[in-house]
C-alpha positions as a Python dict, from the first residue, in 0.01 Angstrom:
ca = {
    (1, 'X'): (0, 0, 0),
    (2, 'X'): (287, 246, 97),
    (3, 'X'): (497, 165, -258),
    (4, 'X'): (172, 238, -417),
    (5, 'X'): (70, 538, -250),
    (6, 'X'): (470, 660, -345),
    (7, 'X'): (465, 577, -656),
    (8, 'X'): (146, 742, -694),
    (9, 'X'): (255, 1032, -571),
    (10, 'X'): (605, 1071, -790),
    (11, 'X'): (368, 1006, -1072),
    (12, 'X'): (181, 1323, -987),
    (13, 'X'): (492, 1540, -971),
    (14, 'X'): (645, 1377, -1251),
    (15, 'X'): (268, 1472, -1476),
    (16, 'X'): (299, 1793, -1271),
    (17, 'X'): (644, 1914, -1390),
    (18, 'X'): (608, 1757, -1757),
    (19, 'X'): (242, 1868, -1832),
    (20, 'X'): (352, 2246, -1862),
    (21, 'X'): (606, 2120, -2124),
    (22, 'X'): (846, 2433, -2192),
    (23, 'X'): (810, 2749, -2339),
    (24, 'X'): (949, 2837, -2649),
    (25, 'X'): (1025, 3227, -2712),
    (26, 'X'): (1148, 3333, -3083),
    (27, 'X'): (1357, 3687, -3135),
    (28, 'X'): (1297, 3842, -3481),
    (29, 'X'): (1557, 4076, -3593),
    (30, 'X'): (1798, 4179, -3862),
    (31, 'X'): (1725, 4293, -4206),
    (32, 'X'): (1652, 3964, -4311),
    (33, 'X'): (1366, 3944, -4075),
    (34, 'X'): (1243, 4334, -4035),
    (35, 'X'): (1130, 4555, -4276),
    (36, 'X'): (1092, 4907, -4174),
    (37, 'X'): (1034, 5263, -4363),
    (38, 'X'): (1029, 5628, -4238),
    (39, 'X'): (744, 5861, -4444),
    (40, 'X'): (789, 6228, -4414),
    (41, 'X'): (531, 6446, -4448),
    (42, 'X'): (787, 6746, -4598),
    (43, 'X'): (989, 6487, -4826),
    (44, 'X'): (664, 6327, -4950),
    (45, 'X'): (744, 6190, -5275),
    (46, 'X'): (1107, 6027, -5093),
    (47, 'X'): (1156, 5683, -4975),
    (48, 'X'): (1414, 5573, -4707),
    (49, 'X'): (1392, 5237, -4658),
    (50, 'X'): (1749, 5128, -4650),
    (51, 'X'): (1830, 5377, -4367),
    (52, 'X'): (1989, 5322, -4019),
    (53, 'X'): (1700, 5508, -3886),
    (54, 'X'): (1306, 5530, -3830),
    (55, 'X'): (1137, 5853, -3693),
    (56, 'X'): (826, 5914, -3529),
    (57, 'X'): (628, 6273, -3461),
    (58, 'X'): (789, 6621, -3575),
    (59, 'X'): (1054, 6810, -3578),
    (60, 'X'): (1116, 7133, -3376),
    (61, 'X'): (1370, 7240, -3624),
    (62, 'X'): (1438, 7302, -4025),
    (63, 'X'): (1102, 7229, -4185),
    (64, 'X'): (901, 7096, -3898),
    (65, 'X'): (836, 6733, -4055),
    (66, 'X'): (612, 6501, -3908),
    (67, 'X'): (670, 6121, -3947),
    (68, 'X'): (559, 5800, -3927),
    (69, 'X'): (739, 5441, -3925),
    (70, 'X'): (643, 5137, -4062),
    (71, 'X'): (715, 4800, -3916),
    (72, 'X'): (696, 4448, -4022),
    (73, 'X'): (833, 4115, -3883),
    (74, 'X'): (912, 3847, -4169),
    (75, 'X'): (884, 3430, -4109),
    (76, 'X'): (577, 3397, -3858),
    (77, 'X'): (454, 3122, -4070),
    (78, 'X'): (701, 2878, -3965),
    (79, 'X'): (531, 2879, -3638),
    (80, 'X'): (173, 2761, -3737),
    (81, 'X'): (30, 2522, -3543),
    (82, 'X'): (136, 2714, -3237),
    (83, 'X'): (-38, 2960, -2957),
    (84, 'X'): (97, 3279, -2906),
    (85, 'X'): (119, 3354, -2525),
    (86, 'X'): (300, 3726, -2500),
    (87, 'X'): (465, 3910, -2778),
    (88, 'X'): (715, 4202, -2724),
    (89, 'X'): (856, 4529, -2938),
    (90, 'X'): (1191, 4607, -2853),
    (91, 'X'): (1346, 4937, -2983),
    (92, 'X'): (1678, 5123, -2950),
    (93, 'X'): (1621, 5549, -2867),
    (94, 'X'): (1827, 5785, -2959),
    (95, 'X'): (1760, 6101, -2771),
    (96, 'X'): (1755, 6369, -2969),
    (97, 'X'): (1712, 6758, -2900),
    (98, 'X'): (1411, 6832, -3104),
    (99, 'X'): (1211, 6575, -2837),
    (100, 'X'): (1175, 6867, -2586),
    (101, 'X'): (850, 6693, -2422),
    (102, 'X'): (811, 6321, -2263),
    (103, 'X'): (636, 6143, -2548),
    (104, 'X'): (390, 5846, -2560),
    (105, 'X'): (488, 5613, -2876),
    (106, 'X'): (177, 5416, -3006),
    (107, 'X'): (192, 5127, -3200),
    (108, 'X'): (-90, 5003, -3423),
    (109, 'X'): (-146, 4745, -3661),
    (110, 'X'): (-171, 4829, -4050),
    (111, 'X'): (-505, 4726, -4260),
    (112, 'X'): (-470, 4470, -4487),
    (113, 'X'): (-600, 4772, -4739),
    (114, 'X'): (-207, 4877, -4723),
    (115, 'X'): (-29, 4520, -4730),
    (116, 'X'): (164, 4571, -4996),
    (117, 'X'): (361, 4876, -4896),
    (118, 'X'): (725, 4813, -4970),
    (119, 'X'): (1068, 4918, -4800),
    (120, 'X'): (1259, 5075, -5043),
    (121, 'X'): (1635, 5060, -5049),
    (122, 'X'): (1723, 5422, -4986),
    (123, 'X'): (1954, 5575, -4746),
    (124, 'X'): (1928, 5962, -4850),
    (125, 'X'): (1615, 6127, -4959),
    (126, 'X'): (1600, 6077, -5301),
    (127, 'X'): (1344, 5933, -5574),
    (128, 'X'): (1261, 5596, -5480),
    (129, 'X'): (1492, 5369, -5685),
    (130, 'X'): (1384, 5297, -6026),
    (131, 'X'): (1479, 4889, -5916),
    (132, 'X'): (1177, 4840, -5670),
    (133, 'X'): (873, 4673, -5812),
    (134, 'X'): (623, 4945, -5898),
    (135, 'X'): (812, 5179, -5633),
    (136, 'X'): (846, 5222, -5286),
    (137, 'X'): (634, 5287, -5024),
    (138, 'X'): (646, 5753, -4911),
    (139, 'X'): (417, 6015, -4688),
    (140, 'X'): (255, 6050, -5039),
    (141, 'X'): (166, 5709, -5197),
    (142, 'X'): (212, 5334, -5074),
    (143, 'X'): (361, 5258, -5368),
    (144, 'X'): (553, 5564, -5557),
    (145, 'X'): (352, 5657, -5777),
    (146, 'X'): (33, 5483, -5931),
    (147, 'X'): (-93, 5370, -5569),
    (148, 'X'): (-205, 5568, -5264),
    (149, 'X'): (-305, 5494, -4900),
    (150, 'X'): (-625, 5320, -4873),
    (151, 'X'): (-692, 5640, -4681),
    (152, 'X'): (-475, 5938, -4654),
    (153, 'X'): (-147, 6021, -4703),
    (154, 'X'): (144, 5909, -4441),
    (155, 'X'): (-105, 5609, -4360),
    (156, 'X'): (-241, 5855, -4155),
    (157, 'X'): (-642, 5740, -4176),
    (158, 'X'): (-694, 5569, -3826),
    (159, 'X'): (-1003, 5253, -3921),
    (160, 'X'): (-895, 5272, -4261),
    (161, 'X'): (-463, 5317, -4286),
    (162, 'X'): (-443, 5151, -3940),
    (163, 'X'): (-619, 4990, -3675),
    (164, 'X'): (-831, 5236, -3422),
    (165, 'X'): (-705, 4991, -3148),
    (166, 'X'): (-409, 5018, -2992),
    (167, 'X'): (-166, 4693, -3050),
    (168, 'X'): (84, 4883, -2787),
    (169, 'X'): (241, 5197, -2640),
    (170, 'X'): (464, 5328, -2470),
    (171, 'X'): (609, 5661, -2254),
    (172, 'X'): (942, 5760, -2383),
    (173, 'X'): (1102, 6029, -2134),
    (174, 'X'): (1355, 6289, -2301),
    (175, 'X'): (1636, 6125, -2048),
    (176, 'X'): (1587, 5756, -2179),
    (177, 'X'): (1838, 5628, -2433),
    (178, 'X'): (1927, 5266, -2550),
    (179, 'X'): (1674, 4963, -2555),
    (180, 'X'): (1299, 5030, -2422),
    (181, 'X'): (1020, 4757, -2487),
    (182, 'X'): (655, 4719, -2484),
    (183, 'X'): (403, 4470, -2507),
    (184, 'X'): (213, 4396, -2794),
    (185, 'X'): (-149, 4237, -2865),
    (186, 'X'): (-111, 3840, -2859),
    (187, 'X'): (-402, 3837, -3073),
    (188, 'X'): (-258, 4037, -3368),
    (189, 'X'): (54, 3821, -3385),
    (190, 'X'): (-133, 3506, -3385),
    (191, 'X'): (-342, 3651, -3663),
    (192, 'X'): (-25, 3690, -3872),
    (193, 'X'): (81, 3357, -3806),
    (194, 'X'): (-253, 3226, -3843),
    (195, 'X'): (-333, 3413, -4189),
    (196, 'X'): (-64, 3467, -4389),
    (197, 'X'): (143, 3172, -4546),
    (198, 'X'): (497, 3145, -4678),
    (199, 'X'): (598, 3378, -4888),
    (200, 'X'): (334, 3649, -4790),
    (201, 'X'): (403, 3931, -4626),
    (202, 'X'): (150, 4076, -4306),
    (203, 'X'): (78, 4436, -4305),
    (204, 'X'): (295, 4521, -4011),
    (205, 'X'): (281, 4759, -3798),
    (206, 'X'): (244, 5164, -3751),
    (207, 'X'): (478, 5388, -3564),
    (208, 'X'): (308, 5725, -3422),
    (209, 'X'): (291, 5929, -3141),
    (210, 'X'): (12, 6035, -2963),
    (211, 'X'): (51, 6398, -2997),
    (212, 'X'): (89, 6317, -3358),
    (213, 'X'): (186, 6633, -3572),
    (214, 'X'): (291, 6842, -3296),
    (215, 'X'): (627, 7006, -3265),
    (216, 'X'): (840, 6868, -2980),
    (217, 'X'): (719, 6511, -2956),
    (218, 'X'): (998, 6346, -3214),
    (219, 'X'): (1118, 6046, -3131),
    (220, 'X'): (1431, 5856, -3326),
    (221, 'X'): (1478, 5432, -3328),
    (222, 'X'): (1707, 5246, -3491),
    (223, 'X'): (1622, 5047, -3772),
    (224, 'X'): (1654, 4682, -3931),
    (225, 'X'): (1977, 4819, -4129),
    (226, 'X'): (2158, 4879, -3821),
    (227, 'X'): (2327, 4668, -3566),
    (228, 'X'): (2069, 4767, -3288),
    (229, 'X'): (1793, 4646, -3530),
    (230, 'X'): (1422, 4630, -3414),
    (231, 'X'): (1330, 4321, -3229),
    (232, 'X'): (1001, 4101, -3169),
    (233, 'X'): (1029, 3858, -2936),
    (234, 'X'): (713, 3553, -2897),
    (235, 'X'): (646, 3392, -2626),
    (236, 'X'): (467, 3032, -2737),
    (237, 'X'): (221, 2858, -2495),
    (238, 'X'): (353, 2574, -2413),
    (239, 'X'): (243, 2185, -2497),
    (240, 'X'): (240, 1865, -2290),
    (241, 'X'): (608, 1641, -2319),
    (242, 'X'): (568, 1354, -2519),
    (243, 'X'): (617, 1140, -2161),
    (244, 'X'): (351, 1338, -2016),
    (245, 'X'): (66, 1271, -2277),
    (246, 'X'): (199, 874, -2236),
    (247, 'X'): (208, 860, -1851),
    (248, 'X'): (-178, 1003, -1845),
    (249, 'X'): (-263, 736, -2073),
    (250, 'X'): (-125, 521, -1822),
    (251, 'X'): (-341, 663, -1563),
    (252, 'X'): (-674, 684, -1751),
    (253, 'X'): (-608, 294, -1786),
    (254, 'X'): (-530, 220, -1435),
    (255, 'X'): (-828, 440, -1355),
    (256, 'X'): (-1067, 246, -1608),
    (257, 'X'): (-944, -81, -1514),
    (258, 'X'): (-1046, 19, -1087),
    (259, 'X'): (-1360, 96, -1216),
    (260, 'X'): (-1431, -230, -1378),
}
């Protein structure tokens, strides 16, 4: 009766411990993974896809440009099958001196309307370059130059450009600098994974701030083309061990055959 009772009980903390199985957590980064693109509202008809930067809000200085970013993760596919637990934004700031006020970045997720808005390859404001297919993506068109934003220009059009709802945000303070993170909505990553196969691309995500188009509130990341690329890190829920799902098979036997 004792060996049983032990052995009954190691069986419950072995089922215990193996049940939760492990979690498995994914880091996106790099410009083979991120695609990114900064629209300016003052260099409207320029791409800059291929810079080391993104921007978000406007300028105090020069020509006052507001910005937006664009943001998307490639290679979720491989993960179908799977449920997303947490998923996380990580950014590197650069302080700069025309962000005079503490500055709440939001983060929202682009319509499929504007799926196909593409990177670009330039690192100085110029024309986009004649190479990308049907042109790159700029403040005036989401693909330069026979087709515009589903609803404004700079994606600007919040329930038709981008998603009303919020997939994240975050308070960036003037005296931060280097990595800062924030959570973003479970649901819209598993809807990547979940919709889009191999080969296609999601829409991504939008980089604003909240006091969009107001002087002061400029904030500068780095982007997929540098070394302090843009991250997304996924957090999987985790599945039963292959000993678990065999030991409660075991169990549901023993149990049956008591019954009997």
């Amino acid at each position: 009766m004792k060996t049983t009772k032990t052995f009954g009980l190691c069986l419950v903390v072995f089922l215990s411990l193996n049940a939760a199985g492990y979690c498995e957590t994914i880091s996106l980064s790099g410009a083979s993974q991120v695609e990114d693109v900064v629209l300016n509202a003052d260099y409207a008809n320029y791409n800059i896809g291929g810079g080391s930067d993104l921007s978000v809000g406007m300028w105090t200085v020069g020509d006052l440009s507001n910005t937006h970013s664009l943001i998307r993760f490639l290679g979720l596919d491989a993960y179908k099958g799977q449920t997303v637990q947490s998923a996380t934004l990580k950014l590197y700031y650069v302080p700069q001196t025309d962000q005079t006020e503490n500055t709440t970045l939001q983060v929202h997720s682009i319509t499929a309307a504007n799926q196909s808005w593409l990177e670009g390859t330039n690192t100085i404001w110029n024309w986009p370059q004649p190479g990308d297919p049907d042109g790159a993506s700029c403040w005036n068109r989401l693909r330069f130059n026979n087709i515009a934003w589903a609803g404004s220009s700079g994606c600007s059009t919040s329930g038709t450009d981008y998603s009303s709802a919020l997939a994240g945000s975050k308070v960036v303070r003037t005296l931060d600098i280097g990595w800062i993170e924030l959570d973003i909505s479970a649901s819209l990553v598993q809807d990547w994974i979940d919709d889009y196969s191999a080969g296609e691309k999601n829409p991504g995500l939008l980089l604003r701030d909240a006091q969009d188009g107001v002087a002061g509130y400029q904030l500068l990341f780095k982007s997929s083309e540098s070394a302090e690329s843009p991250i997304l890190e996924v957090t999987f829920v985790p599945e039963p061990t292959a000993m678990a799902v065999i030991f409660t098979g075991i169990l549901n036997m023993v149990a049956f055959k008591r019954r009997k």
